[in-house]
N, C-alpha and C positions, 0 to 999 in steps of 0.2 A: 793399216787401213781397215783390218776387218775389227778389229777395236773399237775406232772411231765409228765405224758405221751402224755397229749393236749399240754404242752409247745412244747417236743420235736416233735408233728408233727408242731404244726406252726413255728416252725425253719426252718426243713423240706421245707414246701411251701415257705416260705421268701427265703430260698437259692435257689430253683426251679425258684421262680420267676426271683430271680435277675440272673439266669444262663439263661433264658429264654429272658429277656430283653439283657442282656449284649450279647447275641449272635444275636439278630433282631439289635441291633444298629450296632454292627463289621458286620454284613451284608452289612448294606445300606451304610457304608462308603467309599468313593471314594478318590483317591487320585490324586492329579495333572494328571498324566501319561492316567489314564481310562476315567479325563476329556476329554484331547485331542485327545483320538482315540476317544472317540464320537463326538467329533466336527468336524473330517474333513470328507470334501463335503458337509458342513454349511457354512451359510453366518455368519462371523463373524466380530468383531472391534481389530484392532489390535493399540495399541498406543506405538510410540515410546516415548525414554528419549525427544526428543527436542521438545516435544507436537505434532508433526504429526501426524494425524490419518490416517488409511487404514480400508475402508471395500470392504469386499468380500469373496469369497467360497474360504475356506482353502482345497489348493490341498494334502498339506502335509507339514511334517517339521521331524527336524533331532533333536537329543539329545542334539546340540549346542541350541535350541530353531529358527534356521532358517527356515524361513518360504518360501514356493510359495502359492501363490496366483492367482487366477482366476477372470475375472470380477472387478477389483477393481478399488476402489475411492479413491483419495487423497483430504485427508480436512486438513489443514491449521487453527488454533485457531484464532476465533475473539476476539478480545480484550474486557473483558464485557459480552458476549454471552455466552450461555450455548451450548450444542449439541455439533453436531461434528465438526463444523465451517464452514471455507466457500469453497464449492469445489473448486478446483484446475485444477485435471486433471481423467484423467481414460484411465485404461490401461487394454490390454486384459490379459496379465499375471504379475506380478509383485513378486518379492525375494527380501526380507528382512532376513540381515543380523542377527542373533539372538542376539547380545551383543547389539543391537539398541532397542529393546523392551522392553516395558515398564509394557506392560499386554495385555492380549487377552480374550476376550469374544465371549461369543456365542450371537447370534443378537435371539432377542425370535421371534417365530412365529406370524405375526400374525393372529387376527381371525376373 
């Protein structure tokens, strides 16, 4: 009896635990949508399909994934180069179409 009875408490603790764990992980998980409400009024990288890049403070965007933009930079890919390429132009607001995009990032801080 006293066998069985340690068994059933460390079942017990293994399913405590893993309801414990499994609900700290469904916690911290985030999905597309909660990325982007915390990215906007951040300086962000926006790439379209044709290699375009745009950085700048995302003012907002719509469920189509269209973007405004503040402060931004148009870069151009150099052939061979890594980064963002070679600037182009810079606008003080800028909309981008969302079917044009490729993926958007957040620009890390630095320190």
């Amino acid at each position: 009896n006293c066998c069985i009875m340690s068994t059933e408490i460390d079942v017990s603790n293994e399913i405590l635990e893993k309801s414990i764990t499994t609900t700290t992980v469904s916690s911290l998980k985030k999905n597309p949508s909660d990325f982007l409400r915390q990215i906007i009024g951040k300086a962000v990288i926006v790439k379209l399909n044709s290699g375009v890049t745009y950085k700048g403070i995302l003012a907002c965007l719509d469920g189509f994934m269209n973007i405004a933009m503040e402060q931004t930079e148009e870069y151009h890919p150099d052939q061979g180069q890594g980064g963002l390429g070679q600037l182009k132009a810079r606008y003080g607001d800028c909309f981008i179409r969302g079917n044009n995009v490729f993926y958007i990032s957040a620009v890390k801080a630095k320190k």
